[in-house]
C-alpha positions as CSV (number, residue, x, y, z in Angstrom):
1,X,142.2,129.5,-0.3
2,X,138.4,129.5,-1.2
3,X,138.9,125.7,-1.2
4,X,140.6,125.6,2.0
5,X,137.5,128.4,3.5
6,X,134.9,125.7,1.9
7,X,136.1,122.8,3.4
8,X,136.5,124.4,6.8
9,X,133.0,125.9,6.5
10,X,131.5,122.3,5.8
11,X,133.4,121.1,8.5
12,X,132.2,123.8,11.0
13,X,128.5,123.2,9.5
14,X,128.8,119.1,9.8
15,X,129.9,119.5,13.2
16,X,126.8,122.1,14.0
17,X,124.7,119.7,12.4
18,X,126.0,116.3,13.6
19,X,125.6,117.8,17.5
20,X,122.1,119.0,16.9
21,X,121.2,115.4,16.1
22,X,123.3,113.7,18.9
23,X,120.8,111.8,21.4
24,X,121.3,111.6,25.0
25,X,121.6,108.6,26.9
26,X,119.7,106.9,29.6
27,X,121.2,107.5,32.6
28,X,118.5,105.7,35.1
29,X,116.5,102.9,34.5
30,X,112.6,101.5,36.5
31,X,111.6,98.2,36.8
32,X,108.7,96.7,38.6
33,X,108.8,94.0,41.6
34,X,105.6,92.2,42.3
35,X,105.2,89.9,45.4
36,X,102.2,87.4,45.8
37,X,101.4,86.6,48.3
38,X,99.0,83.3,49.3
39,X,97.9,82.6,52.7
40,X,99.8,79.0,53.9
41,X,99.2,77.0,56.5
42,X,101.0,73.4,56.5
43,X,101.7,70.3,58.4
44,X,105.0,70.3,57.1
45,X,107.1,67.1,56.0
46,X,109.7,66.3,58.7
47,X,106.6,65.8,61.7
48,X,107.2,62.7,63.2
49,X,103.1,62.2,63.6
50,X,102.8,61.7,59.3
51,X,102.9,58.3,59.4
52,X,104.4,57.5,62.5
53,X,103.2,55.5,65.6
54,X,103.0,55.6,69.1
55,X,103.3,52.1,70.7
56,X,102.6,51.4,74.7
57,X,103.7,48.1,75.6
58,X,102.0,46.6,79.1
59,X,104.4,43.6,79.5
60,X,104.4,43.1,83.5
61,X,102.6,43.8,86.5
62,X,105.2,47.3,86.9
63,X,103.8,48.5,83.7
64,X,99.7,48.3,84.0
65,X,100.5,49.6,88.0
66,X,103.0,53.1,86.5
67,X,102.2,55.9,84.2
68,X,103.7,55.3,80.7
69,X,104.6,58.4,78.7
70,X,106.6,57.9,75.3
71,X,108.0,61.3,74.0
72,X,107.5,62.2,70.0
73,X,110.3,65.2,69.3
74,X,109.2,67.2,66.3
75,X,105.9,65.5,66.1
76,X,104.1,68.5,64.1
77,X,106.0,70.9,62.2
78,X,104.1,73.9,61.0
79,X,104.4,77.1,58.9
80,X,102.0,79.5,59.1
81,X,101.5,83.4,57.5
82,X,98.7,83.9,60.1
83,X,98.0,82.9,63.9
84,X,96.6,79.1,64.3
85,X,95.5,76.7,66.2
86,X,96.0,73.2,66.7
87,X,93.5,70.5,67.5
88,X,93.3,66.8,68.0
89,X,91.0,64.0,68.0
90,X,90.5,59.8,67.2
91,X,89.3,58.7,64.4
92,X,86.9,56.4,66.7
93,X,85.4,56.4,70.6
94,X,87.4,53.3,70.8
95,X,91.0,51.5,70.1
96,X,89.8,48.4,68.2
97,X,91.6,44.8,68.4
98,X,88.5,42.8,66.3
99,X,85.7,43.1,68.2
100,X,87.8,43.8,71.8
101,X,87.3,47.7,72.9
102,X,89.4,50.3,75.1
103,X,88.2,53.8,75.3
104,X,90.7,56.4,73.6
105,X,90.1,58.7,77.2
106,X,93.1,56.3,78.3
107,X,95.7,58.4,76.3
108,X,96.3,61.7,77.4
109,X,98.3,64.2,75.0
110,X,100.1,67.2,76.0
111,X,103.4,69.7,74.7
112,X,106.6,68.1,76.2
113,X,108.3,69.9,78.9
114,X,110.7,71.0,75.8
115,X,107.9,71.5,73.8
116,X,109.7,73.0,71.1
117,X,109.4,76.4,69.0
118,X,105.9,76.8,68.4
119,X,104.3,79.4,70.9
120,X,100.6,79.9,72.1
121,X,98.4,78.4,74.8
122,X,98.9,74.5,75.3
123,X,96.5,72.3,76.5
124,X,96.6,68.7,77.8
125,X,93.7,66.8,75.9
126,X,92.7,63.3,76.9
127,X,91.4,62.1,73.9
128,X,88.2,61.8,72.3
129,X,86.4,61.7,69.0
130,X,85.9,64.7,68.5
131,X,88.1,68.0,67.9
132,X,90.1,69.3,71.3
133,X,92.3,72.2,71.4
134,X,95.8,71.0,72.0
135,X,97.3,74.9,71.1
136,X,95.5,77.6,71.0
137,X,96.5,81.0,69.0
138,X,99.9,80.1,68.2
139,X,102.0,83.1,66.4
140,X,102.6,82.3,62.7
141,X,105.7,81.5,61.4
142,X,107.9,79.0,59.7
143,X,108.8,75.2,60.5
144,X,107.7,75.7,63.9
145,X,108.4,72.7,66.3
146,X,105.7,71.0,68.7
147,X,107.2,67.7,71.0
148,X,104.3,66.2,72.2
149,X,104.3,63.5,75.2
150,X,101.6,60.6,74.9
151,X,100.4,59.4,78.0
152,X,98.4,56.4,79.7
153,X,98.1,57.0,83.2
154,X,98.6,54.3,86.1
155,X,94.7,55.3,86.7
156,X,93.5,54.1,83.4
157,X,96.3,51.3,83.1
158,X,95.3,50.1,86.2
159,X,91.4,50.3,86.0
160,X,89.0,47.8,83.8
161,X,89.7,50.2,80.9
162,X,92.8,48.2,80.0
163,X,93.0,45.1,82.7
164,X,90.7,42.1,81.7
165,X,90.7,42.9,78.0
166,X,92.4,40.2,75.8
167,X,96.0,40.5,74.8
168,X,96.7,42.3,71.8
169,X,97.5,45.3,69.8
170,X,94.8,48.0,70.3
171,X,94.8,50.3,67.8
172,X,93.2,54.0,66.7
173,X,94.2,56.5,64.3
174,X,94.7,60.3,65.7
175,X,94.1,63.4,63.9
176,X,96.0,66.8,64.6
177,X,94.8,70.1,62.5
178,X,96.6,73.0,62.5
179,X,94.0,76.4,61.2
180,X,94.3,79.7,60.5
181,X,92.9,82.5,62.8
């Protein structure tokens, strides 16, 4: 019997002693999430002016006597993570055939009637060399869509601007910038 009383007292005792060293287990568990963020603002691939042209043809007597407006769909494409603006300009006073000039105030450039998704103020801007507000305070956001119409009105198509100057491909670079506010 004392055998039987020591090994239930060591039983009773291991058992005391084995819960006094149990642990208790995690029941929750923090992590940290960090977000950078960098302020963007991008001429996104997928605009139709990277790279693209713009070609008015003046083939008969119709065509230097009419406006001529040729549509661009999607011709900037912008993300922004603040307001912006965009602006335009030539890369010269002139479009250049050799040594044969036409003033770049021929082309007028404007937001479509369907201009698209970006928002703000837009401006027609006939052209010039130096940076014109085409939208003003656009509200940031992401991909947003501007469909631009180029225009040469029967005014300047019609006028010594354009008629008397020697046939030809006249050509002129155009800058658009899109910056933060």
């Amino acid at each position: 019997m004392t055998k039987q009383f020591a090994i239930a007292a060591l039983t009773i005792g291991a058992i005391v002693l084995g819960t006094n060293n149990a642990k208790a287990q995690n029941t929750t568990a923090t992590t940290t999430v960090n977000i950078t963020l960098n302020d963007v603002i991008s001429i996104d691939a997928g605009s139709t002016a990277i790279g693209n042209t713009v070609d008015f043809n003046y083939v008969t007597a119709a065509d230097y006597n009419s406006d001529q407006t040729i549509n661009k769909a999607n011709s900037l494409k912008v993300t922004s993570t603040k307001n912006f603006n965009v602006k335009v300009k030539a890369g010269g006073a002139n479009f250049m055939n050799g040594v044969n000039l036409i003033p770049v105030n021929v082309l007028t450039i404007k937001a479509a009637t369907a201009a698209g998704t970006m928002g703000g103020t837009k401006s027609a801007v006939v052209l010039s060399a130096t940076d014109q507000t085409l939208v003003a305070n656009a509200p940031l956001g992401s991909a947003l869509t501007l469909n631009l119409d180029y225009t040469i009105p029967a005014a300047k198509s019609s006028s010594s601007d354009i008629l008397g100057k020697p046939a030809g491909t006249y050509t002129q670079t155009v800058t658009y910038t899109a910056t933060a506010l």
